[in-house]
PAZAPA-4460 file (N, C-alpha, C; in steps of 0.05 Angstrom, whole numbers, plus 32768, in hexadecimal, padded with zeros to 4 digits):
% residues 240
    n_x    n_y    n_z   ca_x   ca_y   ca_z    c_x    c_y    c_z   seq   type   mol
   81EA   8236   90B8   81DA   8241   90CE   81C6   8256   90C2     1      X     A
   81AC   825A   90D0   819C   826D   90BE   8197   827A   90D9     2      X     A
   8187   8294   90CF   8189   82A5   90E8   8163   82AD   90E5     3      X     A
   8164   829C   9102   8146   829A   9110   8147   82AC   9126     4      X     A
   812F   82BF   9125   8127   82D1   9139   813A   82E0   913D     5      X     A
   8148   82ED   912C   8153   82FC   912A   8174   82FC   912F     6      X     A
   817A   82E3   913B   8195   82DF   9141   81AB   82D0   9127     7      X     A
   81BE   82E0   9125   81CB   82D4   910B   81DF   82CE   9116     8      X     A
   81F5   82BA   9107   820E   82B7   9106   8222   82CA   910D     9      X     A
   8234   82CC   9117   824D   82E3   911B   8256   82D4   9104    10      X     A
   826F   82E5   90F5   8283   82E9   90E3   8294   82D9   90EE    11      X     A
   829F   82BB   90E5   82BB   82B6   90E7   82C6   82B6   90D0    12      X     A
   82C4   82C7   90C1   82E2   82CA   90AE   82FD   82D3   90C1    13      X     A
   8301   82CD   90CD   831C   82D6   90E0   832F   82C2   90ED    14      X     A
   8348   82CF   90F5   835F   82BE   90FE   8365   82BF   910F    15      X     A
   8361   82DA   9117   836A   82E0   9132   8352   82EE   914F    16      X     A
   8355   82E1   9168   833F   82F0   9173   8350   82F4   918F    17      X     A
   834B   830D   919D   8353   8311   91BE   8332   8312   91D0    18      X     A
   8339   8302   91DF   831F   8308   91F5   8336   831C   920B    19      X     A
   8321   832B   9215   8330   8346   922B   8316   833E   923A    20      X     A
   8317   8334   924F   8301   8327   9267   830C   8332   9286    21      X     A
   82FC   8336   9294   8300   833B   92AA   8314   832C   92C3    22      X     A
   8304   830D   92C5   8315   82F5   92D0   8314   82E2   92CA    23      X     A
   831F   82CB   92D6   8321   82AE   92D2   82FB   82A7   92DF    24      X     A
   82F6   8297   92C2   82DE   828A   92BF   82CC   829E   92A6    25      X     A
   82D3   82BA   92A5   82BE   82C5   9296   82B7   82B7   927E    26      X     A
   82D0   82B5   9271   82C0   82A2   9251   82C0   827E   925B    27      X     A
   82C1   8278   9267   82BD   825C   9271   829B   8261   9278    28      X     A
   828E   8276   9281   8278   827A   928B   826E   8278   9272    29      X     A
   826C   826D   925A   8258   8270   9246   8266   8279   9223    30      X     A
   827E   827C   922A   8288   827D   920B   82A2   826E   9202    31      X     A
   82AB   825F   9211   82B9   823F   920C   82B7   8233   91F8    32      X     A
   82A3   8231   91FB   829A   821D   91E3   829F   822A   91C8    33      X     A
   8297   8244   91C8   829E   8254   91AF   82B4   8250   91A6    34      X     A
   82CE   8253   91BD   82E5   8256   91B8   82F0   8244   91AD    35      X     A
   82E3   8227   91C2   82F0   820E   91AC   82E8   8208   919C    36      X     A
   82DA   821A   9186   82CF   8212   9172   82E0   8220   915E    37      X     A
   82E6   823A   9161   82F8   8248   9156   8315   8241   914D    38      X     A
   8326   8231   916A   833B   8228   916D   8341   820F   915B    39      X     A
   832A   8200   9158   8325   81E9   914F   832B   81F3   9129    40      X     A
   8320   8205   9126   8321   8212   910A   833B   821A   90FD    41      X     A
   834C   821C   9113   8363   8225   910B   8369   823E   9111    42      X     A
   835D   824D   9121   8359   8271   9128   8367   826D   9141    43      X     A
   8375   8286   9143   8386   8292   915F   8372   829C   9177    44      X     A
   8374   8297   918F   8368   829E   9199   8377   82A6   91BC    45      X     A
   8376   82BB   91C2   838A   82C2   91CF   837D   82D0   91F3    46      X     A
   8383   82C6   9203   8371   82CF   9220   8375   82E9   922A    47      X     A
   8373   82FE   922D   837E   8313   923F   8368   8316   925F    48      X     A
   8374   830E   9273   8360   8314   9288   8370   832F   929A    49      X     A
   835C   8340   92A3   8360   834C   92AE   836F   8351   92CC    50      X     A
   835E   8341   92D7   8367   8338   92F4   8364   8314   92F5    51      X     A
   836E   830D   930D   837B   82F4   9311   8362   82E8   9324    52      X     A
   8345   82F5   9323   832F   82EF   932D   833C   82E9   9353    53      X     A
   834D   82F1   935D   835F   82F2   9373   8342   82F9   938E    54      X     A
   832F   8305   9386   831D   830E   9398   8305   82F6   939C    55      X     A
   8307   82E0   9385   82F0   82D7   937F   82E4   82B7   9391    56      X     A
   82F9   82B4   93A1   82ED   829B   93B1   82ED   82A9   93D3    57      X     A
   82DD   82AB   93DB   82D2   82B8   93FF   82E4   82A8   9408    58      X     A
   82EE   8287   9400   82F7   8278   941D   831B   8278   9416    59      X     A
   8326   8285   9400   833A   8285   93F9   834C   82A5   93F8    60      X     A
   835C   82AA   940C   8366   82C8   9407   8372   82CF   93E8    61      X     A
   836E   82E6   93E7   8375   82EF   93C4   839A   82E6   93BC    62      X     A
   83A9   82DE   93D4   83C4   82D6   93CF   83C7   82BB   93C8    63      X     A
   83AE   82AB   93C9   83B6   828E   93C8   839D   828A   93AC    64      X     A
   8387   8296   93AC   8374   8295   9398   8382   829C   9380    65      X     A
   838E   82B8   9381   8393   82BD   9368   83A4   82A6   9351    66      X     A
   83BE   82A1   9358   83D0   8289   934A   83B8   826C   9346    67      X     A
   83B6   826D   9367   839E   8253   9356   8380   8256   9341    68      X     A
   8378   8276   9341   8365   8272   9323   8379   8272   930D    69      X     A
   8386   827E   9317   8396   828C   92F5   83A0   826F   92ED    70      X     A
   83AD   8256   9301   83B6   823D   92F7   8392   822B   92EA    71      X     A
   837E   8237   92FB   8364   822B   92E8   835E   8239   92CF    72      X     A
   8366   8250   92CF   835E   825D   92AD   8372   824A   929E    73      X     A
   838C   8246   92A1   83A0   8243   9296   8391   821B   9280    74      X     A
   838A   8213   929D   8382   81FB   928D   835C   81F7   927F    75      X     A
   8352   8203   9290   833F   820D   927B   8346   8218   925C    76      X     A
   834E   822B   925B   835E   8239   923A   836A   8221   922D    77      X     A
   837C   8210   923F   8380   81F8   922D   836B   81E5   921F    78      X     A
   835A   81E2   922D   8349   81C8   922D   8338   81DB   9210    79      X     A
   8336   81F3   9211   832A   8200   91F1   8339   8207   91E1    80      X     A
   8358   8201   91E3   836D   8206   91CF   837C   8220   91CF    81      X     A
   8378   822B   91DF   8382   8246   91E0   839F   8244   91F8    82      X     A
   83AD   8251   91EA   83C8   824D   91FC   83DF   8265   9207    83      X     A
   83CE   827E   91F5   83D8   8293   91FF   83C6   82A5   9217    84      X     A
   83CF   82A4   9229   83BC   82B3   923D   83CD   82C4   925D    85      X     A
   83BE   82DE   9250   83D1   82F5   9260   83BD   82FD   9280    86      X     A
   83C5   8300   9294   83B9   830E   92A4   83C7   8325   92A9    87      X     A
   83BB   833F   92B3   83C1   835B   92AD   83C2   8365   92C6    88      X     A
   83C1   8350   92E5   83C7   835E   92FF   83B2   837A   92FA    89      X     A
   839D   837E   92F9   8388   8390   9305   8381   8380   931A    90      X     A
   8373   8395   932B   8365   8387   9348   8348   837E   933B    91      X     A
   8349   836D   9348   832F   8359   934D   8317   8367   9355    92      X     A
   82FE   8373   9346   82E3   837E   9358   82E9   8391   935A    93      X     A
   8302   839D   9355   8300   83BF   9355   8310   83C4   9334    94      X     A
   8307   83BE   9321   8315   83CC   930D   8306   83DC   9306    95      X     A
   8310   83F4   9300   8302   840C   92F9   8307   8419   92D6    96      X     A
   82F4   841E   92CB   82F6   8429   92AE   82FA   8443   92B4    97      X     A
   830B   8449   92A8   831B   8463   929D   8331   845E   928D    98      X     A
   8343   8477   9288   8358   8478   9279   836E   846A   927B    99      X     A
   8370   8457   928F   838B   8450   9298   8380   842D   9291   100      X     A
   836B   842D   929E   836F   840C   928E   8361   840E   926D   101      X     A
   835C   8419   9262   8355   8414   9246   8376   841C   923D   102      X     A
   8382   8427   9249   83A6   8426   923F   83AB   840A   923C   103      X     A
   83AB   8402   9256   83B3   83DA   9256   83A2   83D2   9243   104      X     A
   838D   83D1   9235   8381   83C8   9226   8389   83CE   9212   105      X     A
   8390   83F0   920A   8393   83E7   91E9   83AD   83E4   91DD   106      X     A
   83BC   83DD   91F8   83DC   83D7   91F5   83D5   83BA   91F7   107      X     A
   83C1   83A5   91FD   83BC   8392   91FF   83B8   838B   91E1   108      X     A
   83AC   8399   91CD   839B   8395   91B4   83AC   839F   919C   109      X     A
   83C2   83B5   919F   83D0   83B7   918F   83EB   83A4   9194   110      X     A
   83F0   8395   91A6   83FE   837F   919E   83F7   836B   919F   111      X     A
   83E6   835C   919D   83D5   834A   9190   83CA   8349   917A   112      X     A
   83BB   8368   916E   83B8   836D   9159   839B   8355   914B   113      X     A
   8390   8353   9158   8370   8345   9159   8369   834B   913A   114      X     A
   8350   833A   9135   833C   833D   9121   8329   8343   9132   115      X     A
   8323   8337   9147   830A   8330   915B   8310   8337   9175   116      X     A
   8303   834E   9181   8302   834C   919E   82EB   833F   91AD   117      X     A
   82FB   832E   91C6   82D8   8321   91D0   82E3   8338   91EC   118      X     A
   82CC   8338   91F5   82CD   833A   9217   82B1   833C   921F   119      X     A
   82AB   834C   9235   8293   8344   924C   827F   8352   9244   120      X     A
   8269   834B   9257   824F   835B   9251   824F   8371   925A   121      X     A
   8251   838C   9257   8255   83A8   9266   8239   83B5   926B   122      X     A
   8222   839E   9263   820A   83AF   9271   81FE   83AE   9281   123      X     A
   81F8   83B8   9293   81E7   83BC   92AC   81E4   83A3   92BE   124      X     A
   81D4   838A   92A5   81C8   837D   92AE   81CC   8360   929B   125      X     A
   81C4   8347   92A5   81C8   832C   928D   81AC   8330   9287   126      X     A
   819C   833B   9280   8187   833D   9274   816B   833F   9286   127      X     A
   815A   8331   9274   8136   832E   9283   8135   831D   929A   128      X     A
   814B   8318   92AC   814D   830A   92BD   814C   831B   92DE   129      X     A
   815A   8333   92CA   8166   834A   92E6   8183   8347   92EA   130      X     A
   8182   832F   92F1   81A5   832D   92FF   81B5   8344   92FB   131      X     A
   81C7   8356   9309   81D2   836A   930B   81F2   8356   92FD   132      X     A
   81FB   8372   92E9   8212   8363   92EA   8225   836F   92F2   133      X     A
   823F   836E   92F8   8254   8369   92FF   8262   8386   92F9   134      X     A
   8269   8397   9313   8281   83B6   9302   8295   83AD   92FB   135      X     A
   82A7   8393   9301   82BE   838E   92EA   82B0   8389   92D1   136      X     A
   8299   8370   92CD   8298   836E   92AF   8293   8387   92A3   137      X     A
   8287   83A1   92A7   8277   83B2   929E   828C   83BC   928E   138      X     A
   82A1   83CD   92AD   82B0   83DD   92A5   82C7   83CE   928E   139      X     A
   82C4   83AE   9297   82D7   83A3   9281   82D6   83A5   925F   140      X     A
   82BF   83A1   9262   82B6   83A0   9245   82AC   83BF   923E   141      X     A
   82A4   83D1   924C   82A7   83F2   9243   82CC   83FE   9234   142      X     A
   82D5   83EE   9243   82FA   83F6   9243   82FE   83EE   922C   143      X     A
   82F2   83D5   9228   82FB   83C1   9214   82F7   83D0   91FC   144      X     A
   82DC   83D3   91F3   82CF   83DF   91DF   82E0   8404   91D6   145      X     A
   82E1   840F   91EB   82F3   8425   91ED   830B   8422   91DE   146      X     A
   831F   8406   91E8   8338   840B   91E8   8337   8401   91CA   147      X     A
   8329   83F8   91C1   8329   83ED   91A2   8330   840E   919D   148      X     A
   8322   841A   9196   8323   842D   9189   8338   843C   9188   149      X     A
   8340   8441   91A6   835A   844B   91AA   8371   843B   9199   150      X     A
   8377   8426   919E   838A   841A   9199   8389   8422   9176   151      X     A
   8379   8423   9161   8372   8425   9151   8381   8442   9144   152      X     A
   8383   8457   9158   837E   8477   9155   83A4   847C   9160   153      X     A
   83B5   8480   9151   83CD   8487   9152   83D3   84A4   916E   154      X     A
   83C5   84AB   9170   83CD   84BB   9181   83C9   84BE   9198   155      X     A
   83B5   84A7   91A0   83AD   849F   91BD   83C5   848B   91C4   156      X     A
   83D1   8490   91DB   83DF   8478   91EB   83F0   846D   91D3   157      X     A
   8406   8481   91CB   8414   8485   91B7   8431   8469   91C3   158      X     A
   842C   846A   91E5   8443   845F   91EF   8445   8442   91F0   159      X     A
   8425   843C   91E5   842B   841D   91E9   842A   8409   91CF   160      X     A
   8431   8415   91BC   8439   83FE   91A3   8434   840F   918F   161      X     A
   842A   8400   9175   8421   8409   9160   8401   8408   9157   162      X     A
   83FA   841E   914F   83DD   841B   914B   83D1   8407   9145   163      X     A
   83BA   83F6   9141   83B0   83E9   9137   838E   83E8   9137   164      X     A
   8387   83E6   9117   836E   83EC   9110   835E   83D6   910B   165      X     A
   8366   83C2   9106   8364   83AC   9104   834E   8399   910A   166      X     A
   8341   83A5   9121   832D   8393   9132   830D   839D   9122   167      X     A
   830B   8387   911A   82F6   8389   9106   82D4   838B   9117   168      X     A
   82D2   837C   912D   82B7   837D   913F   82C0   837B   915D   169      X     A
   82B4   8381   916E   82B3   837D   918F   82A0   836C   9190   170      X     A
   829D   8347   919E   828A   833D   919F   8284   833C   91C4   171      X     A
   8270   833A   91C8   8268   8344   91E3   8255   832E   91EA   172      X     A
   8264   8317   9204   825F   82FF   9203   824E   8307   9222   173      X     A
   822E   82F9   9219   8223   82F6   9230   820E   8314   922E   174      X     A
   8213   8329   9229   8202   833D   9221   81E2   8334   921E   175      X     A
   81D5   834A   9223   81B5   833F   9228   81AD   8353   920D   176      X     A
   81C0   8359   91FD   81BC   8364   91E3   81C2   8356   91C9   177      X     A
   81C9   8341   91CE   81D9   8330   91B6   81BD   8326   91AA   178      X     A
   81D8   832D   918B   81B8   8322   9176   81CF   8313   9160   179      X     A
   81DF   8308   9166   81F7   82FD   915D   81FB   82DA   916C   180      X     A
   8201   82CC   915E   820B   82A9   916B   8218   82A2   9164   181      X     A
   822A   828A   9165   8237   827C   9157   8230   8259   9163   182      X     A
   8232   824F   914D   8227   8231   9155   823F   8215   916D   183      X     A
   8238   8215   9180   824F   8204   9193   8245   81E7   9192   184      X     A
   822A   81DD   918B   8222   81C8   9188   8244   81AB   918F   185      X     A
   8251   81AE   917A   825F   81A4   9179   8277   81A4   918D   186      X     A
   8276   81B9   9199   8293   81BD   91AE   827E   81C6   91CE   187      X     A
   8268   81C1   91CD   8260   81CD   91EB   8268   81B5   9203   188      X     A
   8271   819A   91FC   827B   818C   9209   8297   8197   9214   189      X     A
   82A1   81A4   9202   82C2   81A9   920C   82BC   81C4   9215   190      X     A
   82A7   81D4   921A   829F   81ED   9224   829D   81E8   9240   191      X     A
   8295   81D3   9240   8288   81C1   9260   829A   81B9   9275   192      X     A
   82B3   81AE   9260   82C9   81A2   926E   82E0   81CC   9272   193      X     A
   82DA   81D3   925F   82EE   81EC   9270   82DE   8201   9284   194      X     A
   82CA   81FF   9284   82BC   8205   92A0   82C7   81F3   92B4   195      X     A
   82C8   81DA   92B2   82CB   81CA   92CD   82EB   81CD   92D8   196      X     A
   82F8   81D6   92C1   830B   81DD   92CD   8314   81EF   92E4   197      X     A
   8308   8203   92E7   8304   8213   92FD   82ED   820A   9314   198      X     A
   82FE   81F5   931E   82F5   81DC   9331   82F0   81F2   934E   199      X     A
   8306   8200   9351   8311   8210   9371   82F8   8225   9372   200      X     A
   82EE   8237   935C   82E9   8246   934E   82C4   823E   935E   201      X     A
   82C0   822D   9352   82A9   8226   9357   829F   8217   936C   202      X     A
   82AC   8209   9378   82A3   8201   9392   82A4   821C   93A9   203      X     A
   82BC   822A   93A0   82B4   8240   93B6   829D   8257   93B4   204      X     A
   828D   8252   939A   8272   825D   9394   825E   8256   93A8   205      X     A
   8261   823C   93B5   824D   8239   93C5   8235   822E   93BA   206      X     A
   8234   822C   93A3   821A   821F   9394   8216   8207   9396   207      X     A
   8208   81FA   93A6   8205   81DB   93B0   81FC   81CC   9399   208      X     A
   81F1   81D7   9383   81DE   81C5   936D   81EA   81D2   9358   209      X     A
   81FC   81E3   9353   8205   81F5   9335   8218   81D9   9328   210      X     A
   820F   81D9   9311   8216   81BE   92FC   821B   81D4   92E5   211      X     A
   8234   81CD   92DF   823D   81D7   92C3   822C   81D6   92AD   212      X     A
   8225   81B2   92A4   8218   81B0   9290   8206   81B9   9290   213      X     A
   81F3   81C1   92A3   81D8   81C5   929F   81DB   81DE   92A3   214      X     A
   81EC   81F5   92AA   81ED   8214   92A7   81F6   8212   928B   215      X     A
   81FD   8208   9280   820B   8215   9263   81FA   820E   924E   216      X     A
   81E5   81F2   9254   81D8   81F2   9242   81BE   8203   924D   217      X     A
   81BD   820F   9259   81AF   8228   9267   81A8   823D   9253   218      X     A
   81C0   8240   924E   81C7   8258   923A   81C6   8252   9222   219      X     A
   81D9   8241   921C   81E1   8230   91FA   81C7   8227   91F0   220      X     A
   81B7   821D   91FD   8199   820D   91E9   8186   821F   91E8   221      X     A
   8183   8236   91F1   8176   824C   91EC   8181   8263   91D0   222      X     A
   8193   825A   91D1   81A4   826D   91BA   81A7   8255   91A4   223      X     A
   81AC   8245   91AC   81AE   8229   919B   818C   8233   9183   224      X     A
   8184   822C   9190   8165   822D   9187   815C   8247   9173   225      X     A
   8167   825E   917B   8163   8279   916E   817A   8278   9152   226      X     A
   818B   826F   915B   819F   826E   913A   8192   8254   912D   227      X     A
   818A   823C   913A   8182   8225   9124   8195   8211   912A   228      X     A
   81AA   820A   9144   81B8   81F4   914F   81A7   81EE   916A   229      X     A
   81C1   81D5   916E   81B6   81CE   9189   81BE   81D6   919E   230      X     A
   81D6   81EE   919C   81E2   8200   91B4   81F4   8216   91A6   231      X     A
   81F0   8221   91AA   8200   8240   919D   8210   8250   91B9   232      X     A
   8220   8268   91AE   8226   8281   91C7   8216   829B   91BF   233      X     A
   8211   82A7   91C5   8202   82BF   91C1   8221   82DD   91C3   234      X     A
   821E   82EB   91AD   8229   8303   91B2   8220   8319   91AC   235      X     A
   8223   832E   91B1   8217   8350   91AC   8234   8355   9199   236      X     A
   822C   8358   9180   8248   8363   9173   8243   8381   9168   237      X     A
   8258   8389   9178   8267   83A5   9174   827C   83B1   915D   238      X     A
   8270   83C4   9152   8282   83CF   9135   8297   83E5   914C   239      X     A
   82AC   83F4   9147   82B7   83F8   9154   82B5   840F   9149   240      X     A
***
């Protein structure tokens, strides 16, 4: 891969990665494909979601939504090889960054003990588009980036395991800052199929014309094109 307009390769020298995401669908929204590319390599790749996305369908109450995304993450994560996947019971649309959930996080990270953290975009905005984004992803991926550190630093949140320093980058999927890709060419088919998994997920979007394939190669052949494939993921990578 050569690096056009400025976008280069991320680093896979690694074995191990945790995504810490907000809910069911975030990395199905556009970094799937990454994952089964990874998985496919022989690398660990491990889910942590926050909340059980329990708020996220209007026509389904949060008692009956929640079990049923969390049973669509469950087979999505399969269909990209990933088979460990935790949800962390935060509320849905109200998680808030502060001290108490970057705790759950870096008790999330020192037992897992990562090379790679993925999680969400925490800025403002998905870019030159406007679209406002999201106070879970924000605050998710602010926590995220935080709790690396902590977890790292022996004397913070002494109560929840053993330090660990370990996590070599924060990659920040979807960011309107990424100057980072990795090539999916090869797996954006099976990126396609674990989006569709979250069948419930998306019909209660309401989007009468929203097609998987053509949102992902939305994103993917635009980044495809900037690394030198025919579909890439885009990340903002973070030194910690």
């Amino acid at each position: 891969m050569t690096d056009v307009e400025g976008l280069q390769p991320v680093d896979e020298d690694w074995h191990k990665a945790l995504a810490v995401i907000a809910h069911p669908d975030d990395m199905e929204f556009g970094s799937a494909a990454a994952v089964a590319r990874w998985t496919a390599q022989g690398k660990e790749v491990v889910y942590c979601l926050l909340t059980s996305g329990e708020a996220g369908i209007d026509g389904i109450p949060p008692e009956k939504s929640g079990p049923l995304r969390e049973a669509e993450q469950l087979e999505s994560s399969r269909i990209v090889g990933v088979s460990q996947v935790e949800f962390l019971g935060q509320p849905d649309g109200t998680i808030e960054y502060g001290v108490p959930l970057r705790r759950v996080i870096a008790e999330v990270i020192r037992r897992h003990q990562p090379e790679i953290v993925i999680t969400n975009n925490f800025h403002d905005t998905w870019g030159g588009d406007g679209n406002l984004n999201q106070a879970d992803h924000i605050n998710t991926g602010r926590a995220t980036i935080d709790a690396v550190r902590d977890a790292a630093n022996r004397w913070i949140f002494p109560d929840v395991g053993e330090r660990w320093g370990g996590v070599r980058q924060v990659w920040v999927a979807g960011s309107p800052n990424a100057k980072h890709a990795v090539d999916t060419t090869d797996t954006f088919d099976i990126g396609v199929q674990s989006l569709n998994a979250h069948k419930a997920y998306i019909e209660g979007l309401n989007w009468p014309h929203f097609d998987p394939t053509e949102f992902l190669e939305g994103v993917s052949r635009p980044a495809g094109t900037h690394l030198g494939t025919r579909y890439a993921t885009r990340f903002e990578v973070v030194t910690p």
